[in-house]
Wavefront OBJ file of the C-alpha trace (Angstrom):
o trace
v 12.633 2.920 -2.871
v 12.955 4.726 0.632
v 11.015 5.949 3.677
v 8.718 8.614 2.799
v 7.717 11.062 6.122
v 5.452 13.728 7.006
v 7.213 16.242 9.554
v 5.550 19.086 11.347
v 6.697 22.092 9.273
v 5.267 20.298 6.051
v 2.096 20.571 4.130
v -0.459 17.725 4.939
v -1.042 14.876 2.236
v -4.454 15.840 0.269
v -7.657 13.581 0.680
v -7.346 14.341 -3.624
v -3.864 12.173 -3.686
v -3.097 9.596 -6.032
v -2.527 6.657 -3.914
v -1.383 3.358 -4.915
v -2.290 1.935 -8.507
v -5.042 4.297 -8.283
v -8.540 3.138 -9.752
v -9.561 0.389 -11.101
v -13.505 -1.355 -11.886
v -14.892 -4.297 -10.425
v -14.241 -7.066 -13.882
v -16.538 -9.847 -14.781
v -16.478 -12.964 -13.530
v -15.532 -12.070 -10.041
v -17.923 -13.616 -7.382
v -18.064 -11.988 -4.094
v -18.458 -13.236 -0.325
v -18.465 -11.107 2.604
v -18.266 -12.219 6.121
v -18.157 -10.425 9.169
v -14.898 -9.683 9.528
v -14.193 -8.693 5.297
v -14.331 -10.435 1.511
v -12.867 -13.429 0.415
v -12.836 -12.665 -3.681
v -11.159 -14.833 -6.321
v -9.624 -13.001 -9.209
v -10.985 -13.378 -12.395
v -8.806 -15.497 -14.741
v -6.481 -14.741 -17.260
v -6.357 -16.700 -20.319
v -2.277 -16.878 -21.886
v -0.329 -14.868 -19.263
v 3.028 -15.631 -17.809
v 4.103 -17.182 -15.080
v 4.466 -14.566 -13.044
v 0.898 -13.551 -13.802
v -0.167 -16.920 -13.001
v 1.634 -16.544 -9.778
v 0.128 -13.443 -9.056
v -3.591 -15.377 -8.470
v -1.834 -17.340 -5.524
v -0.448 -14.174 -3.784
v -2.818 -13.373 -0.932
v -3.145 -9.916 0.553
v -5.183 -8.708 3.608
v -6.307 -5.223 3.306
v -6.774 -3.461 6.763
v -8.024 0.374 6.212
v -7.301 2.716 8.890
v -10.522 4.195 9.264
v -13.209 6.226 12.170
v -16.339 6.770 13.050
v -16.965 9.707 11.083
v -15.646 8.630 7.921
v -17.683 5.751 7.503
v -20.519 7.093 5.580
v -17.884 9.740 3.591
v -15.289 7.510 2.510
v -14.819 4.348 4.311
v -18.074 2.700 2.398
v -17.074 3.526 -0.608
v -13.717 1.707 -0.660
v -15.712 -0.737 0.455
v -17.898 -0.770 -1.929
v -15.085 -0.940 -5.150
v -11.575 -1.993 -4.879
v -11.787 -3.398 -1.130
v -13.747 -6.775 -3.092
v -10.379 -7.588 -4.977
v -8.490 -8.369 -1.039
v -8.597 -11.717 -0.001
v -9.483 -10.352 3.310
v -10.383 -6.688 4.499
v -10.398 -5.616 7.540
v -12.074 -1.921 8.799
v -10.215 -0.416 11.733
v -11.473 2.282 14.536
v -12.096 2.684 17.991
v -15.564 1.797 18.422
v -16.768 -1.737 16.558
v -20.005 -0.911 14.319
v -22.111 -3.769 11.774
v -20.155 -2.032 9.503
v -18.373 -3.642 9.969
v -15.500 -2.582 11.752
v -12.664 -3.907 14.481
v -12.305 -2.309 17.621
v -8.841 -1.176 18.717
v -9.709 0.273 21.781
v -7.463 3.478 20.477
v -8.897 6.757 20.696
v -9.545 9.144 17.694
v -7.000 11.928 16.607
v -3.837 11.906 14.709
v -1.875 11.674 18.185
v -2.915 8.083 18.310
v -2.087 6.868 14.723
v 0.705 4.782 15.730
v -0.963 3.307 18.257
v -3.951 2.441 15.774
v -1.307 1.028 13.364
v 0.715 -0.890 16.130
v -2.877 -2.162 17.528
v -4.389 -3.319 13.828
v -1.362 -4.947 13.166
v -1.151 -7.406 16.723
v -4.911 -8.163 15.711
v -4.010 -9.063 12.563
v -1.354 -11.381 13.625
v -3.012 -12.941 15.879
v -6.601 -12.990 14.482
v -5.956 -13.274 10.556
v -2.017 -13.974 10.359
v -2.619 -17.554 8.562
v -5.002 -16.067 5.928
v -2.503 -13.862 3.568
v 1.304 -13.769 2.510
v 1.295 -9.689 2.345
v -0.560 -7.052 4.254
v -1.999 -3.733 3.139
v -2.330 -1.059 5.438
v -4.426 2.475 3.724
v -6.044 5.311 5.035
v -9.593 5.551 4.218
v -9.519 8.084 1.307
v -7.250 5.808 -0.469
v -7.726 3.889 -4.004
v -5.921 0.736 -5.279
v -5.814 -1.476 -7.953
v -5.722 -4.847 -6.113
v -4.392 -6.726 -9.771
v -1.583 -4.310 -10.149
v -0.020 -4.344 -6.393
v -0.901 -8.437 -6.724
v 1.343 -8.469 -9.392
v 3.891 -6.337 -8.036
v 4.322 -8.574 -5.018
v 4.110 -11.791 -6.920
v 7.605 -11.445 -7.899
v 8.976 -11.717 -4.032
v 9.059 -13.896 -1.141
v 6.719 -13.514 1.451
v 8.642 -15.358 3.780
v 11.742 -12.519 3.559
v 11.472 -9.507 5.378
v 10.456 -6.997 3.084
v 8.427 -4.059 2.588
v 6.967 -1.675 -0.397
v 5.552 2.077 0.088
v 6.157 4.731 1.587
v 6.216 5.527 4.997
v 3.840 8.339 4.715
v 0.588 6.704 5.435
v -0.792 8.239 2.698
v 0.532 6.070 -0.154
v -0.085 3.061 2.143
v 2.428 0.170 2.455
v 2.500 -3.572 2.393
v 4.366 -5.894 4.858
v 5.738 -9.149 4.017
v 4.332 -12.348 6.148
v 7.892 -11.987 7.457
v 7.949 -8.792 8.198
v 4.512 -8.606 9.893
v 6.002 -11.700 11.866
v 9.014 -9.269 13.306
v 6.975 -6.066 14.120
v 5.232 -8.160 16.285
v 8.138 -9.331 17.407
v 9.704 -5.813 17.873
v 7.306 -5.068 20.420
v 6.894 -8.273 22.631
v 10.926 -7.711 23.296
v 11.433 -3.896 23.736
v 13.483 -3.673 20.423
v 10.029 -1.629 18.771
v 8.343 0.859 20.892
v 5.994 3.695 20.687
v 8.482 6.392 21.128
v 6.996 9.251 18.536
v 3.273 9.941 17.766
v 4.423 10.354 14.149
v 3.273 6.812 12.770
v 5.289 6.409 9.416
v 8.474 7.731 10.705
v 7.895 5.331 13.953
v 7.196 2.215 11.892
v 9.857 2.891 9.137
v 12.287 3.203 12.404
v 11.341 -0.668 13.732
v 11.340 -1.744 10.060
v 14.837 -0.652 10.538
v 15.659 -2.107 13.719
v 13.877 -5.591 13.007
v 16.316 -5.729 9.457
v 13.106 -5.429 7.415
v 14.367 -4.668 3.951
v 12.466 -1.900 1.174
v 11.724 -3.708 -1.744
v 12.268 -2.350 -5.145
v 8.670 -1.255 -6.065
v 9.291 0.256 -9.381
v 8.152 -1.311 -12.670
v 9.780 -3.049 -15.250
v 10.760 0.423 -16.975
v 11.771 1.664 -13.510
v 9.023 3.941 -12.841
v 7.430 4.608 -9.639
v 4.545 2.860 -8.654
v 3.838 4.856 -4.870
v 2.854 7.811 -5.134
v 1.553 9.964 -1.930
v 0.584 13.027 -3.589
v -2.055 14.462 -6.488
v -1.452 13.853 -9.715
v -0.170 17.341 -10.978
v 2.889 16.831 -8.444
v 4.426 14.653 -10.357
v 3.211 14.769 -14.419
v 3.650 18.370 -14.922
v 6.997 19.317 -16.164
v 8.909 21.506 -13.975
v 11.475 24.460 -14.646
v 14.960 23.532 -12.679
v 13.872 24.362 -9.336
v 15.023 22.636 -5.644
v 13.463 19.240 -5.443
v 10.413 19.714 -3.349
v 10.684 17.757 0.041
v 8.334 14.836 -0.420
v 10.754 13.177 -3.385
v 13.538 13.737 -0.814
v 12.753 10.894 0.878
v 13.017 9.058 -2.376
v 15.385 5.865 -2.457
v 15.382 6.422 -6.851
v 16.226 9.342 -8.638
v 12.999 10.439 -8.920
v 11.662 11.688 -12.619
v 9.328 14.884 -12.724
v 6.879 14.930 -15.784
v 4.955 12.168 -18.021
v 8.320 9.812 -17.255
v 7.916 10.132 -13.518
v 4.688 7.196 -13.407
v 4.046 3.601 -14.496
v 1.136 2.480 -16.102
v -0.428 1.109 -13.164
v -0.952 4.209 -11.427
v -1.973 6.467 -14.123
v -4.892 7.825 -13.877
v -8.115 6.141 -15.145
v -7.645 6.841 -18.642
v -4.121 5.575 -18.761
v -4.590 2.779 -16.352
v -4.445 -1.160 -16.779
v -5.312 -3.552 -14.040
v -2.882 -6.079 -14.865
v -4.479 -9.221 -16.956
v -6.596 -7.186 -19.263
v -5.819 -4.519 -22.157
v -1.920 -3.528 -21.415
v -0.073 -0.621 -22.717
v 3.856 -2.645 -22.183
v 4.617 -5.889 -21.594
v 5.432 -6.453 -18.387
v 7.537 -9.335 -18.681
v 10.026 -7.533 -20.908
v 13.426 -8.009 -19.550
v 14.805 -4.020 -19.626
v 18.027 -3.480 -17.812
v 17.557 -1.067 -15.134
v 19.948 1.057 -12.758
v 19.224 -0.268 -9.599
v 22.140 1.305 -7.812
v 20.675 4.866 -8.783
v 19.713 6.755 -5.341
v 19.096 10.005 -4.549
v 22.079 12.417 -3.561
l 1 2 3 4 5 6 7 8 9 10 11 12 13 14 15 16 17 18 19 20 21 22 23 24 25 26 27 28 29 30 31 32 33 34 35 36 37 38 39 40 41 42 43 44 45 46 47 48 49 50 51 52 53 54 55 56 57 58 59 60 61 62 63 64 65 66 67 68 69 70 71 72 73 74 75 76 77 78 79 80 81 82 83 84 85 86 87 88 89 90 91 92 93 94 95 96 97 98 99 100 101 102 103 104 105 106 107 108 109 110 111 112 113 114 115 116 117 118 119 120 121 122 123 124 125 126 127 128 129 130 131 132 133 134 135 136 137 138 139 140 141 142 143 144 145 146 147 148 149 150 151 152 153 154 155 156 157 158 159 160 161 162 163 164 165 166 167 168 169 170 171 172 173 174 175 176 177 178 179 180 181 182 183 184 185 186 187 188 189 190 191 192 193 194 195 196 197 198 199 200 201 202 203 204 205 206 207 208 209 210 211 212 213 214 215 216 217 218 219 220 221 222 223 224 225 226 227 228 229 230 231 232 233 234 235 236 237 238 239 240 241 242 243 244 245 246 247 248 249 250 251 252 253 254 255 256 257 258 259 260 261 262 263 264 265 266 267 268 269 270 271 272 273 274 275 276 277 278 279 280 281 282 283 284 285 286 287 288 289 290 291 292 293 294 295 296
């Protein structure tokens, strides 16, 4: 897996995109608390699963969605109102605080400042919520994810390493390790991180770099991807031999084009699993994979 960016001369990420994991329903059995700052909801449990399932119910993740004023009503509420329950904490970021609610970064509006948003949501974090999860979320607020899936996905690493999954894009949203959280913060309190480009995923992907935080390998047990920044039809439609478009450039994989290209967990809805009810593969099937395959 590798840094994913957005550059000037290329097309903008649609507000239709597949996300991460994306969809997923709110399952029985899962009670729900929110406070004023997010939702503290236990996972429904799993009768016969693995370890690593098992696991998966202790891994914590704080969700913090990069959000504004005038998305609220449009998008932010409904994110709120499905997969948003499934964190173990969420957290709604803007410039202005609302009942919402939402946290006040004292950022203004516009893409220009989306690295200072990020850079800003992420010192509150540590110092407000750092205690409170072992990974950390960050989506825009037209994004979807299957909280089970990306639970699962992480329960196989070490929070405590420095480590990262996603893609740098914004749009597919990443997740920081406690550790890695721990040295962004620490990036900036000694001058090694600074806010030297407006352009926020190639900016943070450039202190991940400095501060030694390592990608982790996101892909699933039959080494498809599981980040995806764009629409559907980018990647499931089978392509002629053509130039590989420039978003799965940036890939660290080989990347597949067609039905191969996606796991199960971020089909769409009528393909898709939450992990812990009906599955389509067994995810604890040992399959040897390439993992020395990168792009050229």
């Amino acid at each position: 897996m590798g840094i994913s960016g957005r550059r000037g001369t290329e097309p903008e990420l649609s507000s239709e995109r597949i996300f991460i994991r994306i969809t997923g329903t709110q399952g029985p059995g899962v009670s729900e608390s929110l406070s004023s700052s997010g939702a503290d909801v236990p996972l429904p449990h799993c009768e016969g699963k693995s370890s690593a399932a098992n696991s998966s119910h202790t891994t914590r993740i704080l969700c913090w969605i990069m959000t504004g004023p005038k998305n609220l009503e449009s998008r932010t509420k409904h994110i709120r109102e499905t997969w948003a329950k499934r964190c173990d904490r969420v957290l709604y970021m803007s410039s202005v605080k609302t009942d919402f609610p939402t946290v006040e970064l004292n950022v203004s509006e516009g893409r220009d400042n989306l690295y200072w948003k990020t850079i800003r949501a992420f010192q509150y974090i540590h110092e407000h919520h750092f205690d409170e999860a072992d990974w950390f979320l960050k989506a825009d607020d037209d994004t979807f994810v299957v909280i089970e899936n990306l639970r699962y996905t992480l329960s196989k690493y070490d929070p405590e390493k420095p480590l990262y999954l996603g893609y740098m894009s914004g749009g597919a949203g990443y997740v920081l390790s406690k550790e890695a959280l721990r040295r962004f913060i620490k990036g900036f309190d000694s001058g090694e991180c600074t806010h030297f480009s407006t352009i926020e995923d190639m900016a943070l992907g450039k202190c991940m770099e400095t501060m030694k935080v390592e990608p982790a390998d996101s892909r699933d047990m039959k080494g498809r991807q599981t980040f995806h920044p764009y629409p559907p039809d980018h990647y499931l439609v089978r392509q002629f031999p053509r130039p590989r478009p420039w978003f799965l450039l940036y890939e660290h994989y080989t990347p597949v084009e067609g039905p191969g290209c996606c796991s199960d967990l971020v089909y769409l809805t009528y393909h898709l699993r939450p992990y812990g009810y009906k599955y389509r593969f067994n995810p604890d099937e040992h399959i040897e994979l390439n993992a020395t395959t990168k792009s050229i």
